[in-house]
C-alpha positions as CSV (number, residue, x, y, z in Angstrom):
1,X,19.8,3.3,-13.5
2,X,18.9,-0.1,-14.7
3,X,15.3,-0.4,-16.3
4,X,13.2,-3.0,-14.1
5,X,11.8,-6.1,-15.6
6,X,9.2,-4.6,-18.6
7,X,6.7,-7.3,-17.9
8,X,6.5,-5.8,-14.4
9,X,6.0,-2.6,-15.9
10,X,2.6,-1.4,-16.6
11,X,0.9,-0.7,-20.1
12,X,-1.6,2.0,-21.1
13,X,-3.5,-0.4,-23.3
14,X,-3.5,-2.4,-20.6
15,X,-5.2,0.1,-18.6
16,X,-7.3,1.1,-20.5
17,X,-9.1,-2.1,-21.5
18,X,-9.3,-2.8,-18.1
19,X,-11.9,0.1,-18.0
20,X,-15.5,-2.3,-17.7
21,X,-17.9,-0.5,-19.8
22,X,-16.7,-1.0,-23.3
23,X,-16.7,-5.0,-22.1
24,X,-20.0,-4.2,-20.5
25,X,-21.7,-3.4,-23.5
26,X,-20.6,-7.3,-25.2
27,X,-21.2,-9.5,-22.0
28,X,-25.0,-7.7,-21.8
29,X,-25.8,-8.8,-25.2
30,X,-24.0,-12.0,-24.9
31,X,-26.5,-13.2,-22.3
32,X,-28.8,-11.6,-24.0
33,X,-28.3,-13.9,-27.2
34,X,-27.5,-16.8,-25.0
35,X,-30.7,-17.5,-23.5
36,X,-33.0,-16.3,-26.6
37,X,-30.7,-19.4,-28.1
38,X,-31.4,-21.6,-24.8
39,X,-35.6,-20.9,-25.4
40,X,-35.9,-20.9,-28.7
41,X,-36.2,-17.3,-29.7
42,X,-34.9,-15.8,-32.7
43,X,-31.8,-12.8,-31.9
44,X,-32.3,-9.8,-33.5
45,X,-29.3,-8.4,-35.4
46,X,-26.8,-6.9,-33.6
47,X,-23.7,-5.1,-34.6
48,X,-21.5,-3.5,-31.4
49,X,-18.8,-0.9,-33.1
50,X,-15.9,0.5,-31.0
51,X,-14.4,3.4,-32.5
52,X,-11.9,5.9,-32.1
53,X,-8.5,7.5,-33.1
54,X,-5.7,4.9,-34.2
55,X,-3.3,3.6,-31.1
56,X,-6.7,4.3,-28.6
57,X,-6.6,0.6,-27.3
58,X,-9.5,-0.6,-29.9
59,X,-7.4,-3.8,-30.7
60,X,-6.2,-4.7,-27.0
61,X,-10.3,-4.1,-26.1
62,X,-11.3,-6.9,-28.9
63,X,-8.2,-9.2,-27.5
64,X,-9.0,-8.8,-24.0
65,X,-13.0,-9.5,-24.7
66,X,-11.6,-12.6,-26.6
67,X,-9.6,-13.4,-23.2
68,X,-12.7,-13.0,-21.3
69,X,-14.6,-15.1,-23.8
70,X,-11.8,-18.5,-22.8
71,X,-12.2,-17.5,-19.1
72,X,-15.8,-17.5,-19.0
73,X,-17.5,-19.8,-21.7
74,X,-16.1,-23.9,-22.1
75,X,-16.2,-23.4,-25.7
76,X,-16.7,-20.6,-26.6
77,X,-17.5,-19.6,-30.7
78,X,-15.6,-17.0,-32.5
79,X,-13.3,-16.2,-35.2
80,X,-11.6,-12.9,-36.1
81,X,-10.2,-10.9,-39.1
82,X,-8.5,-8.0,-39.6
83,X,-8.8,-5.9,-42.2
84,X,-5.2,-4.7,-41.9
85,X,-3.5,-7.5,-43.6
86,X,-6.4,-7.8,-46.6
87,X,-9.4,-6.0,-47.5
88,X,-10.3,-8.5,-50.3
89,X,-13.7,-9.6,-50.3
90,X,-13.0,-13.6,-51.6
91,X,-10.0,-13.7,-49.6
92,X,-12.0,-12.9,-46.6
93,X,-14.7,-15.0,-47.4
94,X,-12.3,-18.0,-48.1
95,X,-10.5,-17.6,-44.6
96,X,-13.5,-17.0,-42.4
97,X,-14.7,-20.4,-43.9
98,X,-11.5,-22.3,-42.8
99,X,-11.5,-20.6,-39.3
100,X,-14.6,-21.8,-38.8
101,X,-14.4,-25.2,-40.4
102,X,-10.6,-25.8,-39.0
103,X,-11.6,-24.5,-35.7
104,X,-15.5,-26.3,-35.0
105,X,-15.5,-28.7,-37.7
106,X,-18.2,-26.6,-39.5
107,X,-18.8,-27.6,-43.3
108,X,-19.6,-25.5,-46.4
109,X,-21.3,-27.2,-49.0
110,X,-22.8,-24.0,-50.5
111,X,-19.6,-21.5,-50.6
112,X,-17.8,-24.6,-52.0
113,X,-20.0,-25.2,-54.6
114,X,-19.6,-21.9,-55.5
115,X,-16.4,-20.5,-55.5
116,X,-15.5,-24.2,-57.4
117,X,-18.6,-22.9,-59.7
118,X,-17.0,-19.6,-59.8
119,X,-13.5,-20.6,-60.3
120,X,-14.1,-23.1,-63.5
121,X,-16.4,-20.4,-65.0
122,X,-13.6,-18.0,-65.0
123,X,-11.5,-20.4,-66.9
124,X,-9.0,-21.3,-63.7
125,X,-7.5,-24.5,-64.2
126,X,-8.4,-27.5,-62.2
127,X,-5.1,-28.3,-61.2
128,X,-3.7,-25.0,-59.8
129,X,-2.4,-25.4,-56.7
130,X,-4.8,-23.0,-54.5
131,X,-7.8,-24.7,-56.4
132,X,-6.3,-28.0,-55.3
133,X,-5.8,-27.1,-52.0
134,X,-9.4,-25.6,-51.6
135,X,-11.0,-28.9,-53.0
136,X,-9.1,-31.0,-50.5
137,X,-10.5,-29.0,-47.7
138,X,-13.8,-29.9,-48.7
139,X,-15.4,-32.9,-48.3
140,X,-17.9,-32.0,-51.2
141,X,-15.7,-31.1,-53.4
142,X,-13.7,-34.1,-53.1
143,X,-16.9,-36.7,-53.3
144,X,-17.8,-34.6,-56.3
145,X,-14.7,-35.3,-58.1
146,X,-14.4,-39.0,-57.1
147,X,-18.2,-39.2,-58.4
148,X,-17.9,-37.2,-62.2
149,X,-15.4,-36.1,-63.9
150,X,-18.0,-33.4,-64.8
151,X,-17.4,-29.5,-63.4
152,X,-19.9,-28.2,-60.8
153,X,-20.5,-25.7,-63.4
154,X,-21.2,-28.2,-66.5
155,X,-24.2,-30.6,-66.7
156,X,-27.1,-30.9,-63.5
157,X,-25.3,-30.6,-60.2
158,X,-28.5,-31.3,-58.2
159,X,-28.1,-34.7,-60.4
160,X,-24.6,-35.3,-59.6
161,X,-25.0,-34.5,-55.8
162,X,-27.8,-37.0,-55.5
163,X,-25.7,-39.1,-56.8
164,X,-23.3,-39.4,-54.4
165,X,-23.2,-41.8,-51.4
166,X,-19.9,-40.3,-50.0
167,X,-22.2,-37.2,-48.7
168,X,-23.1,-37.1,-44.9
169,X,-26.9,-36.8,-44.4
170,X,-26.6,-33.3,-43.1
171,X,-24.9,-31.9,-46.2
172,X,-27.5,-33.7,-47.8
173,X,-30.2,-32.3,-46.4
174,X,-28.7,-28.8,-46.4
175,X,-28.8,-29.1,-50.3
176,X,-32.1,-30.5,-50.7
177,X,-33.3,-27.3,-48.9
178,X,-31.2,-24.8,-51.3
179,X,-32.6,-26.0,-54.7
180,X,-32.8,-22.1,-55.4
181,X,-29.2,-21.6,-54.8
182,X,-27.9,-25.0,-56.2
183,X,-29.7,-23.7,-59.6
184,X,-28.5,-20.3,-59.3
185,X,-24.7,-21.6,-58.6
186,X,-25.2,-23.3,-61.9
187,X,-26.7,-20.9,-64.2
188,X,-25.3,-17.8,-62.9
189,X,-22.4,-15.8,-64.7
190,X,-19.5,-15.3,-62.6
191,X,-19.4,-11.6,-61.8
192,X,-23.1,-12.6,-60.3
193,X,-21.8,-15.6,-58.7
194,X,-19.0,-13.9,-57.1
195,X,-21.5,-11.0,-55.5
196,X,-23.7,-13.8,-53.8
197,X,-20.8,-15.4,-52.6
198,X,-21.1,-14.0,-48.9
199,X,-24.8,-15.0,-48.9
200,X,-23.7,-18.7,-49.7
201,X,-21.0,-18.2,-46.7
202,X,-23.8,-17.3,-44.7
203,X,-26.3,-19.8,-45.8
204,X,-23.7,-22.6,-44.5
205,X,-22.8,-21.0,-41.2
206,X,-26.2,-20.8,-40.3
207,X,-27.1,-24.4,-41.1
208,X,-24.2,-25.0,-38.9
209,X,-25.2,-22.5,-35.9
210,X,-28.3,-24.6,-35.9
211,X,-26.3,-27.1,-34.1
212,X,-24.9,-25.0,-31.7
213,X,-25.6,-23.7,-28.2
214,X,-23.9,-20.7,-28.2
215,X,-23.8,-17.4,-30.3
216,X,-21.4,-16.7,-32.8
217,X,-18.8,-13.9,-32.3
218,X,-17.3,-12.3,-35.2
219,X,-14.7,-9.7,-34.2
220,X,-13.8,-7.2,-37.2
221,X,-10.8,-5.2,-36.7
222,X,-9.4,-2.3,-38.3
223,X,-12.3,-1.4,-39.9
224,X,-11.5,2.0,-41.8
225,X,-9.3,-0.2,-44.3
226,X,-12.0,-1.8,-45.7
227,X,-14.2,1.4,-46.3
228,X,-10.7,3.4,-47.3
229,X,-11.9,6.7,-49.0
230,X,-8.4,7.7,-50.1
231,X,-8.1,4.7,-52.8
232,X,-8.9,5.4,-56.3
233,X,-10.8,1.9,-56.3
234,X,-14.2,2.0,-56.1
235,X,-16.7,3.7,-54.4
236,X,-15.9,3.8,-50.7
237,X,-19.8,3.6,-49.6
238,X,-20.0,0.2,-51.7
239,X,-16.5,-1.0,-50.2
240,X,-18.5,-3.0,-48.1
241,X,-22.0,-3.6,-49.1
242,X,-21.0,-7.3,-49.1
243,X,-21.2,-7.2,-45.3
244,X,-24.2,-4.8,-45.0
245,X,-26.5,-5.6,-47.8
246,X,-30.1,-5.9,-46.8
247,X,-30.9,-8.8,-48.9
248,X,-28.0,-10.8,-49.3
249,X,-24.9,-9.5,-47.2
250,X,-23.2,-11.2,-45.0
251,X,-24.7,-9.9,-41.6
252,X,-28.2,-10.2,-42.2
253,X,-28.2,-13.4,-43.5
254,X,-26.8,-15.3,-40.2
255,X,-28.6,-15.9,-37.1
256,X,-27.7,-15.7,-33.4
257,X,-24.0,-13.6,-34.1
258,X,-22.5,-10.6,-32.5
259,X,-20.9,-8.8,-34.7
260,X,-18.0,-6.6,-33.0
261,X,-16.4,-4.2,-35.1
262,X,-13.2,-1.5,-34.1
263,X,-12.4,1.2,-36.4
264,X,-11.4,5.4,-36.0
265,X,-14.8,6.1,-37.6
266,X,-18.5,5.7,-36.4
267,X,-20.5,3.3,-39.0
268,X,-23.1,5.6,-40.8
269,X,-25.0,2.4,-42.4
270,X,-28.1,3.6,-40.5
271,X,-27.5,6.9,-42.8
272,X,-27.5,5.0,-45.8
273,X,-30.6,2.3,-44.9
274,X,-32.6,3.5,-41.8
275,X,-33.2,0.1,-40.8
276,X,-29.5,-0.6,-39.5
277,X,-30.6,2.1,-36.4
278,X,-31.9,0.0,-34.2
279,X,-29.0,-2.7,-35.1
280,X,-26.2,-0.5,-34.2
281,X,-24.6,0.0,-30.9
282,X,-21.3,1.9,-31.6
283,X,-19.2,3.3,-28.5
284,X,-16.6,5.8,-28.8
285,X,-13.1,5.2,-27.0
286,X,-11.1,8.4,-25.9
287,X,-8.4,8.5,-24.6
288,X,-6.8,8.3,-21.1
289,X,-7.3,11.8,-19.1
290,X,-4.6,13.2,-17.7
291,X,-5.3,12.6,-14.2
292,X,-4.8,8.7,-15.7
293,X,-2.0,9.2,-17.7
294,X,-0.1,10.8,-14.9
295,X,-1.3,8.0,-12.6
296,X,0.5,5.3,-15.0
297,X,3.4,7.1,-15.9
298,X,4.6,7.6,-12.2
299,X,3.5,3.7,-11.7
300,X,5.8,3.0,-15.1
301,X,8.8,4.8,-13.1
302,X,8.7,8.6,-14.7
303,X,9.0,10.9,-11.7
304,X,9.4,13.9,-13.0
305,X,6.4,16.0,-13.2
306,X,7.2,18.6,-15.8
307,X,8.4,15.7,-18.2
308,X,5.2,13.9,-17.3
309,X,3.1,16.7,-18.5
310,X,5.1,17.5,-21.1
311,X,4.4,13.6,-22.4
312,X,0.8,14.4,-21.9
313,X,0.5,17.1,-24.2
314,X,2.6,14.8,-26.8
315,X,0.2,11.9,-26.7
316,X,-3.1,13.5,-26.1
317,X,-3.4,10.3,-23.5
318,X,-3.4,7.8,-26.4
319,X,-2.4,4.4,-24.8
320,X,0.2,3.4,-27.4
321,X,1.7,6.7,-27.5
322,X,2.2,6.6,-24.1
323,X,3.4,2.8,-23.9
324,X,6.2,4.2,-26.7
325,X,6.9,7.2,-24.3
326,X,7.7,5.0,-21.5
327,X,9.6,2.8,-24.2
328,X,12.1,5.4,-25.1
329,X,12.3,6.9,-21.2
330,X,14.3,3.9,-20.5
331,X,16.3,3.2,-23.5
332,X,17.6,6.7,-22.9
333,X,17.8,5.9,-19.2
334,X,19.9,2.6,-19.7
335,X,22.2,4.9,-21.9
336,X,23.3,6.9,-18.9
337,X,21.2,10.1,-19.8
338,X,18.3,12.2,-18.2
339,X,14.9,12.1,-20.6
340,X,13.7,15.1,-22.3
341,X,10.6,15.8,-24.1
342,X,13.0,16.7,-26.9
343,X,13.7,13.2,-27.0
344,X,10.6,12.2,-27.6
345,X,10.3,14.5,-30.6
346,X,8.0,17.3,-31.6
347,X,4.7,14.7,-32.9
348,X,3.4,11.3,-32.8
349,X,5.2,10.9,-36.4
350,X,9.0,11.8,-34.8
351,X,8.2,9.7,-31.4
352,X,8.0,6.4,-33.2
353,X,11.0,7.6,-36.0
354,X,13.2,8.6,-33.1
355,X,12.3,5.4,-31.0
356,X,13.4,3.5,-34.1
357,X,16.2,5.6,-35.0
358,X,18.2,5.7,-31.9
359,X,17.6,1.7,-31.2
360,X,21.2,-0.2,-31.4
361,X,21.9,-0.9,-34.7
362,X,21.1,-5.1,-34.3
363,X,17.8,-3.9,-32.9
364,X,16.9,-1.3,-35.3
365,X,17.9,-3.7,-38.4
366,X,15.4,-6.2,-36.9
367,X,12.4,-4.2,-36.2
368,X,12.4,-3.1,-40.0
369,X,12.3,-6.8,-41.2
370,X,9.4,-7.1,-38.5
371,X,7.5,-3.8,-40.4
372,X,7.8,-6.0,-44.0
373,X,5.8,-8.8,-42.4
374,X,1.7,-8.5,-41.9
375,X,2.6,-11.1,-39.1
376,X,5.0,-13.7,-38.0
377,X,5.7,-16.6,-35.9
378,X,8.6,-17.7,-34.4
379,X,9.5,-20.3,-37.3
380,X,9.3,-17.6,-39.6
381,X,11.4,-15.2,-37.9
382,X,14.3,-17.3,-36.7
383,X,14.3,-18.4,-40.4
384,X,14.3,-14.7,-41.5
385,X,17.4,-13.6,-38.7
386,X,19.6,-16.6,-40.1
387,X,19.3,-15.5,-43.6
388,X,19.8,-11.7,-43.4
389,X,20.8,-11.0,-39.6
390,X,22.8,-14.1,-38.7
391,X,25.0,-12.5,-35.8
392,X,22.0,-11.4,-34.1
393,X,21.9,-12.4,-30.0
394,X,18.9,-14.6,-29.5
395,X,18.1,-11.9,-26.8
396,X,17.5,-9.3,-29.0
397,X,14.8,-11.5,-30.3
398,X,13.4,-12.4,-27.5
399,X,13.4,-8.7,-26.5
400,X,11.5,-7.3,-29.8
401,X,8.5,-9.5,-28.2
402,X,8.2,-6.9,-24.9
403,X,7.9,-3.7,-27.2
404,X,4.7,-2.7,-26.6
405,X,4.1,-1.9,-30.1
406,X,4.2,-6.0,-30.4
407,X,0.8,-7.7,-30.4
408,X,0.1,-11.6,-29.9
409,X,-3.4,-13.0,-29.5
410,X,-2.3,-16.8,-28.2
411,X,2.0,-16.2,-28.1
412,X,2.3,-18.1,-31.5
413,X,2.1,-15.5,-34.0
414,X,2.6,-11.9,-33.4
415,X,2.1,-8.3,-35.7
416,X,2.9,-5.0,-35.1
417,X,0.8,-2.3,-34.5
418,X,0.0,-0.8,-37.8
419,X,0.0,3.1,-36.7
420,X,4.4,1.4,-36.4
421,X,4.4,-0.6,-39.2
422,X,3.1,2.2,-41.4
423,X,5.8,4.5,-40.1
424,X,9.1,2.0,-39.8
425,X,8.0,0.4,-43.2
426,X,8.3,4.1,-44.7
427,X,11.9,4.4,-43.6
428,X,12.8,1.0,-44.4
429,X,14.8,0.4,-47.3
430,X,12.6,-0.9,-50.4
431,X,15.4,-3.1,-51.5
432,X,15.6,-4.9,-48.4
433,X,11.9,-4.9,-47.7
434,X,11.9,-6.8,-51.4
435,X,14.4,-9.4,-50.4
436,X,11.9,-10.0,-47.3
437,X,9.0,-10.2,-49.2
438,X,10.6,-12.6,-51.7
439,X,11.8,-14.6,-49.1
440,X,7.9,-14.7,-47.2
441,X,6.5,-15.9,-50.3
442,X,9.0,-18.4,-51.0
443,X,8.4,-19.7,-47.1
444,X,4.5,-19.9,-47.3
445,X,4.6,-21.1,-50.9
446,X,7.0,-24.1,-49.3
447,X,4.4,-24.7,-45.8
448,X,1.7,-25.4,-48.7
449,X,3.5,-27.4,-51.4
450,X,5.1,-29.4,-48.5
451,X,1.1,-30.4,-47.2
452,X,1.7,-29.0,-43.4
453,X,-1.4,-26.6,-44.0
């Protein structure tokens, strides 16, 4: 028995997002935030949180509200981040500013000025690449430096900016209104520049929100890395205060954004500040019943009924579970043998080691180079096959794309799912998952020396 077409084949994450309530909640506050915008009326914060177990469908949910959000809205306004590939607070702060200035053209005056601020004070030099590459990004940066040779942190910057005729009357007038901040950004010491650096992110975005027409949407994935109580690094409940701080986090600080959050744990800021209560709107998402998960396991091609239960019982209904179940039916299938559970294994842990493990060898070899990697393109991966897997079909590449343990947002750059990674990567060989590393870093390190980003 041949195994049909997998794209014909359905998907449990698939159902499951399809369910409307969870998409319900957004689209309600949407319009809710879109015509407070149209009349002039200030939004009340808003933070929607989707929580449950790991595999659950919380990332497909946030994907397929993002597909909604290109359906339904011209231009729609959004960016995402995911704690999974870095829980760094600068890093994050850094790339939600280029999302946002690469994708609407907005600017940054503020967080510029103060990361260069930050940067010099720590003694970086000037002409490090990464510093260099920041300052070309930014059109303030750049006048400033054309203007003075003197530092944003040396001498009076409010001086030196009024000084400049390169800057565009709105940064201009941005400034003017942020005398405060300019001063502080001057005279502050770094580890007190660094923890008002998400309120200078935030004072930009809204100066650029005041422009817009529709809300903001800031989708936050993967939530429980952030706020990881198993690290021996700092306190867990201050992991991130930089998003939730009353005064001058990042949330509270910008106007007319919906805040969409997915993570296994319900947020207990409300616990910590009472005020966060009425801000809150978290959702738990459970998993399939089994009335549903028998319902897409027949229409995936599993007929029989003790196996089917038997499934049930393994996956407690969790949609990538499930999607891996139906995964390893037909590899077994196009094999020439009849599925057990015993195949499957005993836990969640052996299902995805045994899916792994009895993959051809080309396959297998391939899908722990894909665990090594926080995501990849194309580019990258054809790059990463001809160095270390150069025999490899181009099928089997093109294959690894269906798994269902593969994500892609826009069919340019793809991840695994991180319950996977976490598990392949643990079998994986650490001296090959070094030569993979080495060879990422030497790729990016290339894309940015070369100019193409």
């Amino acid at each position: 028995m041949k195994r049909s077409d997998k794209n014909k084949l359905p998907q449990a994450n698939k159902l499951f997002t399809d369910r409307e309530e969870p998409k319900k909640v957004f689209w309600n506050t949407y319009q809710i935030f879109k015509e407070n915008i149209r009349n002039s009326q200030e939004n009340e914060i808003k933070v929607i949180t989707y929580y449950g177990i790991g595999g659950i469908g919380k990332s497909s949910l946030l994907k397929q509200i993002r597909r909604e959000l290109h359906e339904s809205i011209e231009k729609p306004l959004y960016i995402s981040i995911d704690f999974a590939e870095n829980t760094d607070m600068l890093s994050i702060l850094i790339k939600m500013r280029n999302l946002l200035q690469n994708a609407y053209g907005f600017n940054f005056p503020m967080f510029d000025l103060a990361y260069y601020s930050y940067m010099e004070k720590q003694g970086y030099q000037v002409k490090k690449e990464e510093i260099q590459s920041f300052v070309s990004s930014s059109p303030i940066l750049e006048s400033i430096l054309e203007f003075s040779s003197v530092l944003p942190g040396v001498g009076s910057l409010i001086a030196i900016l009024k000084g400049i005729d390169g800057l565009s009357a709105v940064i201009r007038n941005n400034l003017d209104n942020r005398k405060r901040e300019l001063n502080e950004i001057k005279n502050d010491e770094p580890d007190i520049l660094i923890k008002n650096m998400p309120y200078y992110l935030a004072c930009d975005i809204e100066n650029n929100l005041d422009r817009q027409d529709e809300p903001l949407i800031i989708f936050l994935d993967t939530y429980e890395s952030l706020v990881n109580e198993l690290t021996s690094i700092g306190n867990p409940m201050d992991k991130d205060l930089w998003l939730r701080d009353e005064k001058r986090g990042l949330i509270v600080n910008i106007p007319n954004t919906i805040w969409i959050i997915a993570g296994r744990d319900k947020l207990k800021w409300e616990q910590i500040n009472p005020d966060w209560e009425g801000s809150l709107d978290q959702h738990l998402l459970g998993s399939l019943s089994e009335r549903d998960a028998e319902t897409f396991l027949h229409e995936a091609g599993i007929s029989d009924q003790t196996l089917i239960k038997e499934i049930y019982q393994l996956t407690g209904g969790v949609p990538l579970y499930l999607d891996i179940c139906v995964d390893r039916y037909y590899s077994i299938v196009e094999k020439g043998n009849t599925p057990s559970i015993e195949d499957m294994g005993s836990n969640t842990y052996e299902l995805i080691s045994r899916f792994v493990k009895y993959m051809d060898d080309s396959k297998k070899a391939l899908v722990y180079i894909l665990s090594c990697l926080e995501d990849w393109t194309d580019d990258l991966l054809n790059g990463l096959v001809q160095k270390f897997l150069p025999a490899l079909p181009f099928t089997t590449i093109a294959n690894i794309k269906n798994f269902s343990f593969v994500m892609t947002e826009n069919d340019k750059t793809y991840k695994m799912h991180q319950l996977v990674r976490n598990i392949v990567y643990s079998d994986c060989d650490k001296d090959v998952a070094s030569k993979i590393n080495s060879y990422v870093k030497d790729y990016y390190y290339k894309i940015l020396t070369d100019g193409f980003i």
